[in-house]
DRENDO-1510 file (C-alpha; in Angstrom, 1 decimal, always signed):
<recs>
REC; n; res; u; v; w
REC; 1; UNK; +18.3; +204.0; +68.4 .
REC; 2; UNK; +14.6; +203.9; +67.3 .
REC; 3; UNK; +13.2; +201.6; +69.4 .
REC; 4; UNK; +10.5; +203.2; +69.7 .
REC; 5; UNK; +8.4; +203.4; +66.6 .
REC; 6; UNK; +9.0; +200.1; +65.1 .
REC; 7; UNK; +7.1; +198.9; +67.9 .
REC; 8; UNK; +4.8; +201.4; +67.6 .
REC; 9; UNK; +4.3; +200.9; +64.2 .
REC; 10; UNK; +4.0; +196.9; +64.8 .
REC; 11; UNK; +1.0; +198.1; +67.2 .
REC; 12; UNK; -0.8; +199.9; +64.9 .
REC; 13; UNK; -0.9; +197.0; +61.8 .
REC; 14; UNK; +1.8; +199.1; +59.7 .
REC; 15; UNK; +4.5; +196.8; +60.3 .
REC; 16; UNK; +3.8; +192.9; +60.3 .
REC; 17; UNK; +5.3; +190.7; +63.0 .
REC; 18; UNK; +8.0; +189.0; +61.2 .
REC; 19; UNK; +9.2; +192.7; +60.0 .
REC; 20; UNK; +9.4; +193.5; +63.7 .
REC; 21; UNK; +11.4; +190.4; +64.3 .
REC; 22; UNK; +13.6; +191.0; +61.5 .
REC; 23; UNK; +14.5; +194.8; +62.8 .
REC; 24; UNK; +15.4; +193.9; +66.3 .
REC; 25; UNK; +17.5; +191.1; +65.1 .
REC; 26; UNK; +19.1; +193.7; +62.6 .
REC; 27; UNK; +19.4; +196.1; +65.6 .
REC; 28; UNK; +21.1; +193.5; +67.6 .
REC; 29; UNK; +23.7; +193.4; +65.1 .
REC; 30; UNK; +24.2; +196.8; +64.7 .
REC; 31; UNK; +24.0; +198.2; +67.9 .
REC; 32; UNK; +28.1; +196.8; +69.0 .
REC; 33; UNK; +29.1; +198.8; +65.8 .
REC; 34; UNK; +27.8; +201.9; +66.9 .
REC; 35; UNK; +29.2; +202.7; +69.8 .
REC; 36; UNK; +29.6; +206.0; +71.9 .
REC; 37; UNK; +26.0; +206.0; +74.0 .
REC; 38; UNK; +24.9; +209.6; +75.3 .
REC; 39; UNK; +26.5; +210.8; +78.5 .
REC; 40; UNK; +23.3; +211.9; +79.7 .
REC; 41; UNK; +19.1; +211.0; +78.7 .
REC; 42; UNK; +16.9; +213.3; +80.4 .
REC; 43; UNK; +13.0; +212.3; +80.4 .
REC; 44; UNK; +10.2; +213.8; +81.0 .
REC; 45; UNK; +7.0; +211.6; +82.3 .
REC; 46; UNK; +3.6; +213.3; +81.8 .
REC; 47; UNK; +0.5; +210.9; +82.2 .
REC; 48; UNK; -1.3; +210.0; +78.8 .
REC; 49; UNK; -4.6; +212.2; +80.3 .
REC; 50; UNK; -2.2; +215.5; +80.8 .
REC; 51; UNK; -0.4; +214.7; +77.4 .
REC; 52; UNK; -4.2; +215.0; +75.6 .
REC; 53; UNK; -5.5; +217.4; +77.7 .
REC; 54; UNK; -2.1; +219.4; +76.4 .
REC; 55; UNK; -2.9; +219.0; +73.1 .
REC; 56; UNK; -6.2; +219.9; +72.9 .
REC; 57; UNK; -5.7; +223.0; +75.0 .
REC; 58; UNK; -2.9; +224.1; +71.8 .
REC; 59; UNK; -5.7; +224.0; +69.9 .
REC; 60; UNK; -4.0; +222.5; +66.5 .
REC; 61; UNK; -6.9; +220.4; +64.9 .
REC; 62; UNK; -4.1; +218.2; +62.6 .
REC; 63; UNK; -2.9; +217.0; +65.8 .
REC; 64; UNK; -5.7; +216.5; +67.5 .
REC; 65; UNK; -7.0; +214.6; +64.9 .
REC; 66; UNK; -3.8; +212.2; +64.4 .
REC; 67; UNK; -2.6; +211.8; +68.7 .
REC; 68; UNK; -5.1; +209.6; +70.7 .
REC; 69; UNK; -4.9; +207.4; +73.7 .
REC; 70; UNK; -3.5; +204.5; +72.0 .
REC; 71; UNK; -0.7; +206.5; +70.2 .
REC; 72; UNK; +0.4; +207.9; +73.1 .
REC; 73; UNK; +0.0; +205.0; +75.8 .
REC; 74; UNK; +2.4; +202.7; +72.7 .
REC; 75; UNK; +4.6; +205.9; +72.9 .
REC; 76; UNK; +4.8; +205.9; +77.1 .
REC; 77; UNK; +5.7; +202.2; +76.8 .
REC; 78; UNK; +7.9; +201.8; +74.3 .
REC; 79; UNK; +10.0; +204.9; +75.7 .
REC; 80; UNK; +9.6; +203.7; +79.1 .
REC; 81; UNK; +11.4; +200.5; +77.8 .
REC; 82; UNK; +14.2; +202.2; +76.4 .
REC; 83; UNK; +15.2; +204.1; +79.0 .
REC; 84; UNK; +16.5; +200.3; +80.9 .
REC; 85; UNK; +18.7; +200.0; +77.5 .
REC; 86; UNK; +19.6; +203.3; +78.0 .
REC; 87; UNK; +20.8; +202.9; +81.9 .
REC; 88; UNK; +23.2; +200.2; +81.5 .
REC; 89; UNK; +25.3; +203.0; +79.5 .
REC; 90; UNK; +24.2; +206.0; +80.7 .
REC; 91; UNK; +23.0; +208.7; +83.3 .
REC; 92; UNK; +19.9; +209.3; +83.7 .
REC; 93; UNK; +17.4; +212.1; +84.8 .
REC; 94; UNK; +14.0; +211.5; +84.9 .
REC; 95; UNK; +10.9; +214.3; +85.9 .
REC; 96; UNK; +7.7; +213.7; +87.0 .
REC; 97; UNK; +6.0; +216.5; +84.0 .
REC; 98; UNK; +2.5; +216.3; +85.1 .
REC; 99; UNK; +3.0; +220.1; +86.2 .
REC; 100; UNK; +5.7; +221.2; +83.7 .
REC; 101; UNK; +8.5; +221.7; +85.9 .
REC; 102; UNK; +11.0; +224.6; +86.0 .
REC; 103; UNK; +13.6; +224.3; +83.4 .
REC; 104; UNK; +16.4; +226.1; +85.4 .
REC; 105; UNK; +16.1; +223.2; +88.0 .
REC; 106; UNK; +17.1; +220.6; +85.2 .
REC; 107; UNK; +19.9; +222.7; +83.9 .
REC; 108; UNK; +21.1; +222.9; +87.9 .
REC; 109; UNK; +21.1; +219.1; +88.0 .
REC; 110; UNK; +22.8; +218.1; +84.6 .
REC; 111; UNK; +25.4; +220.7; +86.0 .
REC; 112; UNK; +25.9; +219.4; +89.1 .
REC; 113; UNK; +26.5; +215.9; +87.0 .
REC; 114; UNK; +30.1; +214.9; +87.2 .
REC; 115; UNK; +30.5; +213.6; +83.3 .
REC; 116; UNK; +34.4; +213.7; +83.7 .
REC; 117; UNK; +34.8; +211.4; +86.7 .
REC; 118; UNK; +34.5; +207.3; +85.7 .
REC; 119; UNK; +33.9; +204.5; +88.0 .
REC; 120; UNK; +35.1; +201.1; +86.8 .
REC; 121; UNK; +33.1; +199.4; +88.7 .
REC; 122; UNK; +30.1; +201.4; +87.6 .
REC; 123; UNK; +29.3; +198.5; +84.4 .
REC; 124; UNK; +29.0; +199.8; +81.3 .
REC; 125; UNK; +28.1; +203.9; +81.9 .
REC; 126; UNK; +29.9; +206.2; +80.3 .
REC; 127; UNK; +32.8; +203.0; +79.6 .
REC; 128; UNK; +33.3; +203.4; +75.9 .
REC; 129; UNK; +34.1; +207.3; +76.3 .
REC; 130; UNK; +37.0; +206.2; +78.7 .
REC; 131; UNK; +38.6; +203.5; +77.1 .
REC; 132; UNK; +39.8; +205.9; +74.3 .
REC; 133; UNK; +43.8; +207.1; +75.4 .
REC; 134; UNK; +44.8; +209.6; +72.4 .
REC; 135; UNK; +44.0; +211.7; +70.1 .
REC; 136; UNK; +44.3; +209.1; +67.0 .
REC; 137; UNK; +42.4; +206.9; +68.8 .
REC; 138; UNK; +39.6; +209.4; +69.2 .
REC; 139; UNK; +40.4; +210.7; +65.4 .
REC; 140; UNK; +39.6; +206.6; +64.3 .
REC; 141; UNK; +36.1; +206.8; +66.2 .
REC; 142; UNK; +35.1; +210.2; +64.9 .
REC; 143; UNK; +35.7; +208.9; +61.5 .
REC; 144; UNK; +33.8; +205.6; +62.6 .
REC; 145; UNK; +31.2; +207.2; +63.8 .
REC; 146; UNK; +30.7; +210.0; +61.1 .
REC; 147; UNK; +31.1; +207.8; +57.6 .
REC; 148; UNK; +27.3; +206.2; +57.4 .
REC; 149; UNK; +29.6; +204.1; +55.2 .
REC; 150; UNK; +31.8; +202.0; +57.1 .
REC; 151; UNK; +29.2; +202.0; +59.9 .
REC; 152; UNK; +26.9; +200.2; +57.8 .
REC; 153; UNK; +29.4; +197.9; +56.3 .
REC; 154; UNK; +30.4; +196.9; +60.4 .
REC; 155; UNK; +26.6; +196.5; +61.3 .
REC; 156; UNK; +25.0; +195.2; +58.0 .
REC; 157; UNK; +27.7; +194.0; +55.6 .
REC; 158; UNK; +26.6; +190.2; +55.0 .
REC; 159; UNK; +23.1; +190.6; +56.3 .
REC; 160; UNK; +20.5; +189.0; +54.0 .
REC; 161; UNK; +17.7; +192.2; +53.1 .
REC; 162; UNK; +14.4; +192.0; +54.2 .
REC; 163; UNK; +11.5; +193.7; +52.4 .
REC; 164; UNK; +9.1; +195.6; +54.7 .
REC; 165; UNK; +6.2; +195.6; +51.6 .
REC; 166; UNK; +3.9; +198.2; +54.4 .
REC; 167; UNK; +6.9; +200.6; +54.2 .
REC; 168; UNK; +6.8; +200.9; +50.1 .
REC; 169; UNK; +5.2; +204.3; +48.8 .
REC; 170; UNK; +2.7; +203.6; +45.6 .
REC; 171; UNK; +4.2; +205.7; +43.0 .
REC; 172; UNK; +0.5; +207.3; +42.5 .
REC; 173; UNK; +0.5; +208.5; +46.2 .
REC; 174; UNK; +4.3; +209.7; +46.1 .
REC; 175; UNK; +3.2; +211.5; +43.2 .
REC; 176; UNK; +0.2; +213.2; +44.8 .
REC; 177; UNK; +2.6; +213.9; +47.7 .
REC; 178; UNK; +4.7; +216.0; +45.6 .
REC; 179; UNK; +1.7; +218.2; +43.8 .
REC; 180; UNK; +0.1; +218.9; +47.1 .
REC; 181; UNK; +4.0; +219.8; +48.7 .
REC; 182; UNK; +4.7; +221.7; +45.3 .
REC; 183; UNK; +1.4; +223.4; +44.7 .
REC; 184; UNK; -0.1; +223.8; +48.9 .
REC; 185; UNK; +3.1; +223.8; +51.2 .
REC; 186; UNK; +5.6; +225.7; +49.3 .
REC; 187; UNK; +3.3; +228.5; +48.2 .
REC; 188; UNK; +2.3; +229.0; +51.7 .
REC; 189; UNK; +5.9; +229.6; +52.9 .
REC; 190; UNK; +6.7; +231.6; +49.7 .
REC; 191; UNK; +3.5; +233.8; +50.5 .
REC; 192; UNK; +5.1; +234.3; +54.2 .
</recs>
């Protein structure tokens, strides 16, 4: 649902204020037409410290260089305030990661989930899964869901554009993109 990095972007001076307005009243619109939320979000919460002190310890100087404290303290947020979207229609397993933690124990737990017993009076969880009867009913969602066409017709048909001017690509830099992908990137894997 990419609620994430709009905000994050918005942070950082890449996306303006208005442009952030205008994408969560977009998202607003769309988010009724999309329907089917995961059964299951499973999140792992590692302090900002550990997360650095991870990535310098990898050793990979391109990330070290691009992930601060900033980055990943907008990152914590902006996820932690997604997961309440995310619990009105769905189960959720949360970790404390400081220590990574022992996968088999998550497996265990999202197997001991009961995804096939529904509460009605649970609110939303898991609802729109259970309101479906039959097998043409579940063909018309799959379709729904798959076509990017009619989904964006239901969410944004008759929605005014907006243009996101930070977002555009100068045709000089998408064309230096391209040599350095062509001429760096490409031979390097063709060389592997």
């Amino acid at each position: 649902f990419h609620i994430i990095f709009p905000f994050f972007l918005h942070f950082h001076t890449a996306f303006s204020l208005p442009d952030l307005k205008h994408y969560y009243y977009v998202r607003k619109f769309a988010l009724p037409q999309l329907h089917f939320w995961p059964h299951l979000v499973v999140y792992l919460d590692a302090p900002v410290g550990k997360c650095l002190e991870n990535i310098k310890a990898r050793g990979n100087v391109d990330e070290i260089a691009a992930v601060d404290e900033k980055y990943l303290k907008t990152i914590e947020e902006s996820y932690k305030d997604s997961l309440k979207e995310y619990r009105r229609h769905s189960k959720i397993l949360a970790y404390d990661w400081t220590r990574p933690g022992d996968a088999d124990t998550v497996v265990e737990d999202i197997e001991r989930m009961d995804f096939d017993f529904f509460e009605w009076h649970s609110g939303d969880v898991m609802e729109e899964w259970f309101t479906l009867v039959d097998e043409v009913s579940w063909n018309g969602w799959r379709h729904h869901v798959t076509s990017k066409l009619d989904a964006r017709m239901y969410a944004f048909d008759g929605m005014s554009t907006h243009e996101v001017g930070e977002l555009y690509i100068n045709p000089r830099d998408a064309g230096h993109f391209m040599q350095v992908m062509r001429k760096e990137v490409v031979v390097h894997f063709l060389s592997v």
